[in-house]
C-alpha positions as CSV (number, residue, x, y, z in Angstrom):
1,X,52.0,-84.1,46.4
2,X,55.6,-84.0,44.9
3,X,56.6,-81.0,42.9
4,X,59.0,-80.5,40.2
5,X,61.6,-79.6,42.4
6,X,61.0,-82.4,44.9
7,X,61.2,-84.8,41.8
8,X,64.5,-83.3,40.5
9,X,66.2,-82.9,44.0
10,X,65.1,-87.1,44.2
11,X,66.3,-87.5,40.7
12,X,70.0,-85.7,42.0
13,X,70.4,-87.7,45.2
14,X,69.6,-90.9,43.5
15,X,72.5,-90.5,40.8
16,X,75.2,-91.2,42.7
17,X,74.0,-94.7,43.2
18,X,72.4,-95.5,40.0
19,X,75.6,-94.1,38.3
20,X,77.6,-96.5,40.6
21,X,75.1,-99.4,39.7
22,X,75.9,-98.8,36.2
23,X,79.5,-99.0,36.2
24,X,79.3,-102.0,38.3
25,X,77.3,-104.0,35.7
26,X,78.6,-102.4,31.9
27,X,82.6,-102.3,33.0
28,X,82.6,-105.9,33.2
29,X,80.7,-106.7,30.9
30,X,82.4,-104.5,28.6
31,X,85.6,-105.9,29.5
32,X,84.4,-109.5,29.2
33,X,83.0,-108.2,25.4
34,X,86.6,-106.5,24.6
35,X,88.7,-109.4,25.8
36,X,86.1,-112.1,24.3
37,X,87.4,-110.3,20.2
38,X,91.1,-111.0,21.4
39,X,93.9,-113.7,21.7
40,X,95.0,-112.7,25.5
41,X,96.6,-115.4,27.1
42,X,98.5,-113.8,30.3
43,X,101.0,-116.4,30.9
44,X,101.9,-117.4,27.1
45,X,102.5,-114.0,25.5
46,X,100.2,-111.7,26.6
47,X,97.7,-109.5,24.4
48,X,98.4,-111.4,21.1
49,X,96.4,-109.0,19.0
50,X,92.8,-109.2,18.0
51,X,91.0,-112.5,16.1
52,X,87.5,-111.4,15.8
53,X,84.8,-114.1,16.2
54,X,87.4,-117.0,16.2
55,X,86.9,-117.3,20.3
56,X,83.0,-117.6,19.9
57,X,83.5,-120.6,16.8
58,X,86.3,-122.4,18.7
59,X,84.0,-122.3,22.3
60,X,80.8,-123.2,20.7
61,X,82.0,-125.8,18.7
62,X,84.3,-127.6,21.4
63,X,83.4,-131.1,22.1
64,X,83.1,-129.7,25.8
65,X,80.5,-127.0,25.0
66,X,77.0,-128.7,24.5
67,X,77.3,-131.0,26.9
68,X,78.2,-128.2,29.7
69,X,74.9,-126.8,28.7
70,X,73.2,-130.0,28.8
71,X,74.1,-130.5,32.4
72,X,73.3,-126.9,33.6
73,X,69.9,-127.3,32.8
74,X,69.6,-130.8,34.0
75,X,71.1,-129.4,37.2
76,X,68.5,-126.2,37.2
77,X,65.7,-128.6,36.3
78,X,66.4,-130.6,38.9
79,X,66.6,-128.6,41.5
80,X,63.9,-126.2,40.5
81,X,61.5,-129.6,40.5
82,X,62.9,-131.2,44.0
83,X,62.5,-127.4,45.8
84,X,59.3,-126.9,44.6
85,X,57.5,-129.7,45.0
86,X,59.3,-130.5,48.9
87,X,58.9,-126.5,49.3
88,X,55.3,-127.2,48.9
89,X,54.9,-130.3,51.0
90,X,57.7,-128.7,54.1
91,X,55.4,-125.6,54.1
92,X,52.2,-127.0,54.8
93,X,53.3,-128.9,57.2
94,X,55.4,-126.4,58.9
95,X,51.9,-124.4,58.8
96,X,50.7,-127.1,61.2
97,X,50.2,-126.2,64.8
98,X,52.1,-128.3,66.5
99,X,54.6,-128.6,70.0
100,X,58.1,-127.0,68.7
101,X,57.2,-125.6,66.0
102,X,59.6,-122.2,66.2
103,X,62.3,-124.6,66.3
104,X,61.4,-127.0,63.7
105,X,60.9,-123.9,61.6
106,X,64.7,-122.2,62.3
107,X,66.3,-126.0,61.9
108,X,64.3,-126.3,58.8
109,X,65.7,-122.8,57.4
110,X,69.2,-123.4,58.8
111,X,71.0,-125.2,55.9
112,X,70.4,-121.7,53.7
113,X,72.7,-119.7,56.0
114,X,75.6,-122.5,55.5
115,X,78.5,-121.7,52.6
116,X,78.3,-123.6,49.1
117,X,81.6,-124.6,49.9
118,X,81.4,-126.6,53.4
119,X,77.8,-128.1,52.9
120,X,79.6,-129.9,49.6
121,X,82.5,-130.8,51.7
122,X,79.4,-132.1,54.3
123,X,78.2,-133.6,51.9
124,X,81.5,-135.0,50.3
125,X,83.1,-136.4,53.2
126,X,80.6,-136.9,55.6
127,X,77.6,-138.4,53.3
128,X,79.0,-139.8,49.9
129,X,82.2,-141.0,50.7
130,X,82.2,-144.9,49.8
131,X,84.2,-145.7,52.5
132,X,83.7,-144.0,56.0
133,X,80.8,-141.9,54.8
134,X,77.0,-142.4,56.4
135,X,74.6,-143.9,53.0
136,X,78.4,-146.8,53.0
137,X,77.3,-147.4,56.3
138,X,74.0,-147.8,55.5
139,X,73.9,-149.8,52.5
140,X,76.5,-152.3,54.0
141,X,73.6,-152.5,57.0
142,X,71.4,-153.5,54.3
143,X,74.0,-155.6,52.8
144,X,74.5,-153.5,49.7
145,X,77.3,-152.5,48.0
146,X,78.7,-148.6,49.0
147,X,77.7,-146.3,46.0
148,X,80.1,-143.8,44.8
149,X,78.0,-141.0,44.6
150,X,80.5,-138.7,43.0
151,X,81.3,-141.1,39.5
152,X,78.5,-143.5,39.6
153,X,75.3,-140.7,39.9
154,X,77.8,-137.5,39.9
155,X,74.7,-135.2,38.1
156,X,72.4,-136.3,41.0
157,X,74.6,-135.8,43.8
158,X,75.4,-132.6,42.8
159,X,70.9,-132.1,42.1
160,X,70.3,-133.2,45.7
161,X,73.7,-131.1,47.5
162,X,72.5,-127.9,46.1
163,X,68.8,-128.7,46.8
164,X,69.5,-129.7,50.1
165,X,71.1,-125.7,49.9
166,X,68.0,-124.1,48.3
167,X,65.0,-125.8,50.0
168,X,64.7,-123.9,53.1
169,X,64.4,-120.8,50.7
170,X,61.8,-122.6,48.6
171,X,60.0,-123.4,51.8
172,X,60.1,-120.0,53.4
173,X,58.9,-118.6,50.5
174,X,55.9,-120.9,50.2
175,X,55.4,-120.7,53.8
176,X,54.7,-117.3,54.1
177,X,52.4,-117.6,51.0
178,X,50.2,-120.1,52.5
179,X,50.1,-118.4,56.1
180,X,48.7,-115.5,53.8
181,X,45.4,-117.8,53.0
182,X,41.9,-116.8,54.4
183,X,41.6,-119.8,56.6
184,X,37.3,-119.1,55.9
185,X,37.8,-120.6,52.4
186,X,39.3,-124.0,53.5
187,X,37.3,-124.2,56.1
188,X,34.2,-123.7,53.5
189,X,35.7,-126.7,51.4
190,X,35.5,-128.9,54.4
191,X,32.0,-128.5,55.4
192,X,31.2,-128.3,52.2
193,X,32.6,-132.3,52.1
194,X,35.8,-131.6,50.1
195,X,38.6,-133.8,50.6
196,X,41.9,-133.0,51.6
197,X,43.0,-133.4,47.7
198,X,40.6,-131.4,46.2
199,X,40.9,-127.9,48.5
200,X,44.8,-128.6,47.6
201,X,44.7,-128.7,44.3
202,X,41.7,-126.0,43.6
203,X,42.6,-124.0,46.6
204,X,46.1,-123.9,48.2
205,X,47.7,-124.6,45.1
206,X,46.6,-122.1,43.2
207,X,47.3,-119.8,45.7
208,X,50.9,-120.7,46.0
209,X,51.1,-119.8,42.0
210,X,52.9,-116.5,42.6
211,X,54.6,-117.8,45.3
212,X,56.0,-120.9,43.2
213,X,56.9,-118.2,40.2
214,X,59.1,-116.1,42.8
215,X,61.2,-119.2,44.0
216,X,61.7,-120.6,40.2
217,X,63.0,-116.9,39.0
218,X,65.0,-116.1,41.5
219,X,66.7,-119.6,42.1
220,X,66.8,-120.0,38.1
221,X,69.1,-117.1,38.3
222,X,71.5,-118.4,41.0
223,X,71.8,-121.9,39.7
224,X,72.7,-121.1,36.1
225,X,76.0,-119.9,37.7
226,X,76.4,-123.1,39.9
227,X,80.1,-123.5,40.4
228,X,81.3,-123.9,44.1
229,X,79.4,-127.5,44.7
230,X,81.1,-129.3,41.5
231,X,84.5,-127.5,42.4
232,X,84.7,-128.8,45.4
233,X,83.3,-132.2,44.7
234,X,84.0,-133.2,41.1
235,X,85.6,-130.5,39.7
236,X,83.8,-131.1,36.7
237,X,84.3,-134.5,36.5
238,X,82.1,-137.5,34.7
239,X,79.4,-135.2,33.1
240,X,79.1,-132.3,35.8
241,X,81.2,-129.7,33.9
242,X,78.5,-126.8,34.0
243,X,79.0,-124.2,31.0
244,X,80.5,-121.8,34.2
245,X,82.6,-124.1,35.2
246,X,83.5,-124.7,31.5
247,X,84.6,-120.8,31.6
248,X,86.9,-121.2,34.7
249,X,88.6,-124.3,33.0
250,X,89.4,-121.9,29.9
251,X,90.3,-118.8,31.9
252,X,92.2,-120.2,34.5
253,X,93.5,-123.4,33.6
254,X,93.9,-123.2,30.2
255,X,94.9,-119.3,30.6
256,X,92.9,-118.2,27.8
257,X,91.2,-115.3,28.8
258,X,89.7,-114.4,25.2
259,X,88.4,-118.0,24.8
260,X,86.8,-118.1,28.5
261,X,85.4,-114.4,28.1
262,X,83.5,-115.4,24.8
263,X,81.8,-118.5,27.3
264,X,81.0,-115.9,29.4
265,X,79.2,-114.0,26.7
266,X,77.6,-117.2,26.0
267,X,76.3,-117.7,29.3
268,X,75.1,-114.1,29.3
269,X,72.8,-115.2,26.2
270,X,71.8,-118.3,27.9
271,X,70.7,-117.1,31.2
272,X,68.8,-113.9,29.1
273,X,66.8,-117.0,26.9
274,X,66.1,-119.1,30.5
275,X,64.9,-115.8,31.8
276,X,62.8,-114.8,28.8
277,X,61.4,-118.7,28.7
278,X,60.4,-118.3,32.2
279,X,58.8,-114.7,32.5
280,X,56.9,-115.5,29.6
281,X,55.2,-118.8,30.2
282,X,55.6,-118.9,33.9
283,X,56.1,-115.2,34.9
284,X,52.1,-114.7,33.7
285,X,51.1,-115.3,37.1
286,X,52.6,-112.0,38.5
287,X,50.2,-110.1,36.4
288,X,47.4,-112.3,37.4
């Protein structure tokens, strides 16, 4: 049993690396705080003295603003609903015994090892070019017209790039949730006369609930700061400007480093209300 002076001696080795922790988070955000009250614009003047909340009322009420939130949450929703719902269907049948399967498995997985930036330029050049790229080539088989993905359905070419990214983690996930299911209860279902639908839905599904709540928190967090896929593919073109990408266009473009730090603080309250949205109505099945 730990003592008092086993605790402290823990508590001392520990601080080093929580104090670290700490400045790692609060200096920038203090920075981003500071900078977000003043008119700093490095290339125009420099620090041009400070202006209060006039950053905060010129972002939010920018004609740019609302719809960069719009499309980050029709990006996160989209992916978030593709994931899942493939996640569910890859796993299960990945769980199937069947001749391969070990490499099905690692080729399934595969595409969550490869860079933001080259599976968009895959994708770009390779897939969604109207000219030379592979759905042109099919659609003239068909003879259809080529599609450009990139201005005609910009918002769900960038939904299926990054969930062609996040899918293998959704499926891993899931994967290992439903290898984790007593086999005796499906196997009760069936000779109890159960169809295949019903031991999903009562059964497996349910199951998968904490699983499910794992991949939506932690891929909620990573796609409300979506950037390298529409940089490198739209650059925030015909309604894919993201409220990050938003912030770079402020910051580096426009060289406004008050206006673009009081976006960031923006995006700091809107991926704290996503995360409070989700722990609360779908985070309940952690504690279940």
């Amino acid at each position: 049993m730990a003592t008092q002076h086993s605790r402290s001696a823990a508590r001392l080795m520990m601080a080093p690396a929580v104090v670290l922790l700490l400045a790692w988070m609060l200096v920038p955000l203090t920075m981003t705080l500071w900078f977000s009250f003043k008119q700093y614009l490095p290339l125009r003047g420099g620090d041009l003295g400070w202006v209060g909340f006039e950053n905060y009322v010129r972002f939010v009420t920018s004609s740019a603003f609302w719809p960069s939130v719009q499309a980050t949450l029709i990006i996160v929703g989209g992916v978030l609903a593709i994931t899942v719902v493939f996640g569910v269907l890859l796993a299960m049948l990945l769980d199937q015994p069947f001749w391969g399967q070990g490499i099905v498995r690692i080729l399934v997985i595969a595409p969550f090892f490869v860079m933001p930036t080259v599976s968009a330029l895959v994708w770009k050049n390779m897939f969604m070019d109207p000219v030379n790229g592979l759905f042109a080539h099919l659609w003239r088989a068909f003879g259809a017209d080529p599609v450009s993905w990139l201005s005609e359905a910009s918002l769900f070419s960038i939904v299926l790039i990054v969930s062609w990214q996040w899918l293998p983690f959704a499926t891993l996930i899931l994967l290992t949730a439903i290898q984790s299911l007593d086999s005796e209860q499906l196997e009760a279902a069936e000779m109890d006369g159960a169809p295949s639908l019903s031991r999903f839905w009562h059964i497996i599904l349910p199951h998968l609930s904490r699983a499910i709540t794992v991949v939506i928190l932690i891929q909620t967090i990573f796609l409300l700061s979506i950037f390298a896929e529409i940089f490198v593919t739209t650059q925030g073109s015909f309604g894919t400007r993201t409220l990050t990408y938003l912030i770079f266009q402020r910051v580096l473009e426009s060289q406004n480093v008050g206006l673009g730090s009081a976006g960031g603080v923006y995006a700091i309250i809107l991926a704290n209300i996503v995360a409070i949205f989700l722990m609360r109505i779908v985070g309940k099945n952690l504690d279940a």
